[in-house]
C-alpha positions in Angstrom: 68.1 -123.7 45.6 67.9 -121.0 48.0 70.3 -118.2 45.8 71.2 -116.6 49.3 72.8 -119.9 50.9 76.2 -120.3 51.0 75.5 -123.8 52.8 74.1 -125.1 49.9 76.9 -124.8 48.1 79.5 -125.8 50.7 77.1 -129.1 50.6 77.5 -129.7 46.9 81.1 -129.2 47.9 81.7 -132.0 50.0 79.8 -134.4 47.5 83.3 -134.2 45.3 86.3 -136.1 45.9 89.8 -134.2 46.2 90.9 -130.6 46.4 88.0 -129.3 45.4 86.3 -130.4 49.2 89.3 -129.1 50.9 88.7 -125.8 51.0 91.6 -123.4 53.0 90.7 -121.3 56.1 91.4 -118.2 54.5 89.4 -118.9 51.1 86.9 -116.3 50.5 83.2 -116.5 48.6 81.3 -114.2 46.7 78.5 -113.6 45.1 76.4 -116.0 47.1 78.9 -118.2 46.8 79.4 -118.6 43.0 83.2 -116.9 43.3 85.9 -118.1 45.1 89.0 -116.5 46.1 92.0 -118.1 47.2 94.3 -115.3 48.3 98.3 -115.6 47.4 101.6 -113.8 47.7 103.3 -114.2 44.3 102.8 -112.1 41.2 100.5 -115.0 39.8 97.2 -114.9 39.6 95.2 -117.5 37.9 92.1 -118.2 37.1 88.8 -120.6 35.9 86.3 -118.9 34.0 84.7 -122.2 33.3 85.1 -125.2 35.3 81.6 -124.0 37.3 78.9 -126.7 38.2 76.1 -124.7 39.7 73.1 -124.1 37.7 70.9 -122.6 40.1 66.7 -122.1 38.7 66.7 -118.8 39.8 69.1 -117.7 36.5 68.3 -117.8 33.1 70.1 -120.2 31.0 72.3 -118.1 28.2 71.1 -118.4 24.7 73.9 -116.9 23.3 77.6 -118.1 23.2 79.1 -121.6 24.1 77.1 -123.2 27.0 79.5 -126.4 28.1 81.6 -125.9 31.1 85.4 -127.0 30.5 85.2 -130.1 32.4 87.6 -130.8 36.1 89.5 -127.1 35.3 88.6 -126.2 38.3 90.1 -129.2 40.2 92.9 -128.7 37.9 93.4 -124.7 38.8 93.5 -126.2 42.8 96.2 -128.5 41.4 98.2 -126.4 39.6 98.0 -124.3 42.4 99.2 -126.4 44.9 101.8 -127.9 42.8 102.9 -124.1 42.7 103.1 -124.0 46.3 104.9 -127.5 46.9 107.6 -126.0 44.3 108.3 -122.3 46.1 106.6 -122.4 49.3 104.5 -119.9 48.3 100.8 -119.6 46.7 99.1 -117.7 43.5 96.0 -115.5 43.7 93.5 -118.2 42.2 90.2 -117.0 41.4 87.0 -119.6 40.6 83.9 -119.2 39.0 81.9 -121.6 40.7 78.5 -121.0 38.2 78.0 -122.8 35.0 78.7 -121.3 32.3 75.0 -122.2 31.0 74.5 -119.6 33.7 77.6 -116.9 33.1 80.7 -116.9 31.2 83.6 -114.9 32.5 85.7 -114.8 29.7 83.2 -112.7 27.6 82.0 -109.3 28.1 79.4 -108.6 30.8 76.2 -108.5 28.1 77.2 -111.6 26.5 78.6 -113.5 29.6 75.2 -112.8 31.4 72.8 -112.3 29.1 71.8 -109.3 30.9 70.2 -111.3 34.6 71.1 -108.9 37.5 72.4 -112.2 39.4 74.7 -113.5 36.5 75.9 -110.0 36.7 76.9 -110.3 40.0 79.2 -113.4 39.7 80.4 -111.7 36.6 81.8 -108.4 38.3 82.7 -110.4 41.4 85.0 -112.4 39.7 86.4 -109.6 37.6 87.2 -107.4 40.5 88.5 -109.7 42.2 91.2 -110.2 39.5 91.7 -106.7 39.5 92.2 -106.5 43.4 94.9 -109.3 42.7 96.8 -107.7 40.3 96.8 -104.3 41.8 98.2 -106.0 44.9 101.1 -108.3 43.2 102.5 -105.4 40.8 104.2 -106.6 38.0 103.4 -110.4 37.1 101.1 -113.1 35.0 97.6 -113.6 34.7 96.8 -116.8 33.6 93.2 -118.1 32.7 92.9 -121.7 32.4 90.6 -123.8 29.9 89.8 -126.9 28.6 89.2 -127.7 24.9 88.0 -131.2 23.1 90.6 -130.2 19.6 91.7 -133.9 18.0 95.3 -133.0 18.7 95.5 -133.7 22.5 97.9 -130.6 23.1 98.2 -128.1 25.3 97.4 -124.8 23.6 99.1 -121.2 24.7 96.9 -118.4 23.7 99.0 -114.8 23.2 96.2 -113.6 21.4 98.3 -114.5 18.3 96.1 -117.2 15.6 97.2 -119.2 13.5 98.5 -117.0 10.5 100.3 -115.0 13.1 102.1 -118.2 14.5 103.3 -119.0 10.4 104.9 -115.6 10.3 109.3 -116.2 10.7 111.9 -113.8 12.0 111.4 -110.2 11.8 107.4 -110.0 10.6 107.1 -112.8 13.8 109.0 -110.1 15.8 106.5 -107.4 14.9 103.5 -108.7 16.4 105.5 -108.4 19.9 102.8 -105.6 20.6 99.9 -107.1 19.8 100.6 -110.0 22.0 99.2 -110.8 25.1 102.6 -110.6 26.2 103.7 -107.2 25.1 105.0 -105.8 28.7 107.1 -108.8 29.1 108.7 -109.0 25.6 110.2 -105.7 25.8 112.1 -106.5 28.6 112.7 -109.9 27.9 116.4 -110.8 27.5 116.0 -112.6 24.3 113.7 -112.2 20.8 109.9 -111.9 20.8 110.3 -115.6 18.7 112.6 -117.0 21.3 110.1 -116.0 24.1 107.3 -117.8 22.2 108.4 -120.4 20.6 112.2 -121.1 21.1 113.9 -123.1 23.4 113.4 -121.2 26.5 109.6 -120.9 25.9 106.7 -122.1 27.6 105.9 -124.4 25.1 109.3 -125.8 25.2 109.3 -126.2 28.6 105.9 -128.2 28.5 107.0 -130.1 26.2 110.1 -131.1 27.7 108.0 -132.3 31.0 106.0 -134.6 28.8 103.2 -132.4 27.4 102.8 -131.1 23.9 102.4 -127.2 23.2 101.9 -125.3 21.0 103.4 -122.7 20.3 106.8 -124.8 20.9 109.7 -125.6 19.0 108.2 -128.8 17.8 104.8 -127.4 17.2 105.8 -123.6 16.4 102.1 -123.2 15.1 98.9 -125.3 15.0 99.2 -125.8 11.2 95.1 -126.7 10.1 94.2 -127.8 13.6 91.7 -125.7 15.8 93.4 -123.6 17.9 92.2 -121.1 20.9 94.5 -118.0 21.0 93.2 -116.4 23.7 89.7 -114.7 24.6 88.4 -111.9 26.6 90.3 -112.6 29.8 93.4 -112.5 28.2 93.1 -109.5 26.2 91.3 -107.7 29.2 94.3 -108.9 32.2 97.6 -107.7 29.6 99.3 -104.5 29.4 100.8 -102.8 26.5 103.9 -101.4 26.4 106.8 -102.4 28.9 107.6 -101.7 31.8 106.3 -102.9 35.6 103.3 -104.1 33.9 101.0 -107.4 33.9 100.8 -109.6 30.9 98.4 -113.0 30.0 98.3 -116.1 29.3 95.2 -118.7 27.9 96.1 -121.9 28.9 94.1 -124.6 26.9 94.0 -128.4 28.0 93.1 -131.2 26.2 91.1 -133.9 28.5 92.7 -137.2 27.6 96.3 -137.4 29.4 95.4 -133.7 31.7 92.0 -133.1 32.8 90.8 -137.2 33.0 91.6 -138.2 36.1 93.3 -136.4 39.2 96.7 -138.5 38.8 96.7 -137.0 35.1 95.9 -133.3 36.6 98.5 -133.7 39.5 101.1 -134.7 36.6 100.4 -132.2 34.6 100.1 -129.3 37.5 103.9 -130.2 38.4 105.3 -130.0 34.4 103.0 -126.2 34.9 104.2 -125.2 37.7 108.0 -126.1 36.8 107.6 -124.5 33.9 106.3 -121.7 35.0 108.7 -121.3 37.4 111.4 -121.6 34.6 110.1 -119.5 32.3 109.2 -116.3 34.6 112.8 -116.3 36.4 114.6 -116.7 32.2 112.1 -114.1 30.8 110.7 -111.4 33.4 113.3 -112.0 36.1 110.9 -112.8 38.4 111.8 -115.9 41.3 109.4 -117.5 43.0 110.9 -119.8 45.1 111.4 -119.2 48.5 113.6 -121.9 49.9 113.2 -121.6 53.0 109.4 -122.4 52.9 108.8 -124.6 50.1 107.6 -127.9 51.0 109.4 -129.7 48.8 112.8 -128.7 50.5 111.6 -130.2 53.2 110.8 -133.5 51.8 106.9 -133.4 52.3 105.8 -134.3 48.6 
């Protein structure tokens, strides 16, 4: 591979089937083409750290770290993207890393994510910055970094950088760990309880699972129990904002494969359940609409 051709890449592009080939107008590409930028005009921004399939010779394989890429999330970022769209009539930020993660990971710090290659470095700080540019330019709103994972319980995971002894704690010791959440910004101005916003009825997880997709945290799963369970990594921690206020917060959204990431009917399903619930869940929480009626698609008939 020639590591300064962008055509190579748009090549390997139109080998795939779906949304991943139909790339918009206004997309951008960095980093030789290892970091793509789709540019929105809500206060979303999401991203996938590890749905990349290049593994160009000229970088180093990582030794350290996990090495498998989190199979079709980045065909199931475009989705959940454009599901977003169809909904409000208006788009996200969405950010992908377009490298394998044998070659970077994104959602670890820059020694550990590159392994210290100059060119791994560069997708690295590409993507990173382009997050930042993102944020800076929505205000106030979500960053969400989407992942797969292979756990036996085939649900969807919310990560608020709160494990699994944190989800067990009840009432006011749950109510506590507000500020250490990914979330923090968002909980104190939150209408209802830090418990409510995580796990009650109104919650993401609740929402999910009301559109045919087990969460967890949820009402019905408040906390993984012995399962395996993601909580949320790097991104999340780096993309939140303590305190409250006109502040970002995060999200890790983890997918199982079977009934999400298998097949694009399964994605597109599970995109629209995101992106209503999302939609749902930002207006009851942070007060923030994203519908704009007179655009969305979906108004108009066009789904």
């Amino acid at each position: 591979m020639n590591w300064r051709a962008i055509g190579v890449w748009m090549g390997l592009l139109s080998i795939h089937s779906g949304l991943l080939a139909e790339v918009p107008p206004d997309a951008k590409f960095f980093a030789s083409g290892t970091v793509e930028y789709r540019p929105g005009n809500l206060p979303l921004v999401i991203a996938a750290p590890h749905g990349g399939r290049l593994v160009p010779a000229e970088i180093p394989d990582r030794v350290e770290g996990v090495l498998t890429r989190d199979a079709e999330t980045d065909l199931l970022a475009i989705e959940v993207a454009e599901a977003i769209y169809r909904r409000t009539g208006l788009r996200p930020h969405l950010v992908l890393c377009h490298l394998h993660r044998r070659k970077v990971d994104c959602n670890r710090d820059a020694l550990v994510g590159t392994g210290g290659n100059p060119r791994a470095l560069e997708t690295w700080r590409a993507f990173h910055d382009i997050i930042d540019e993102a944020r800076t330019a929505a205000g106030r709103g979500l960053f969400l970094d989407l992942h797969g994972h292979s756990h036996p319980e085939a649900r969807v995971e919310i990560g608020y950088l709160l494990d699994a002894k944190q989800l067990r704690e009840e009432g006011a010791d749950f109510n506590a760990l507000a500020q250490v959440s990914s979330v923090a910004s968002l909980a104190g101005t939150s209408p209802v309880s830090f418990e409510e916003l995580i796990r009650g009825k109104s919650s993401l997880g609740a929402l999910l699972h009301g559109g045919g997709f087990p969460a967890v945290p949820s009402p019905e799963f408040p906390d993984p129990g012995e399962e395996p369970f993601f909580r949320g990594g790097y991104n999340t921690a780096r993309y939140r904002t303590g305190g409250t206020g006109d502040a970002f917060f995060s999200l890790q959204i983890e997918c199982p494969k079977p009934g999400v990431r298998d097949t694009e009917e399964n994605r597109r399903r599970f995109a629209k359940a995101l992106a209503t619930s999302l939609e749902a869940w930002l207006l009851r929480h942070a007060g923030i609409r994203l519908v704009n009626e007179e655009a969305r698609p979906e108004s108009r008939g066009s789904e």
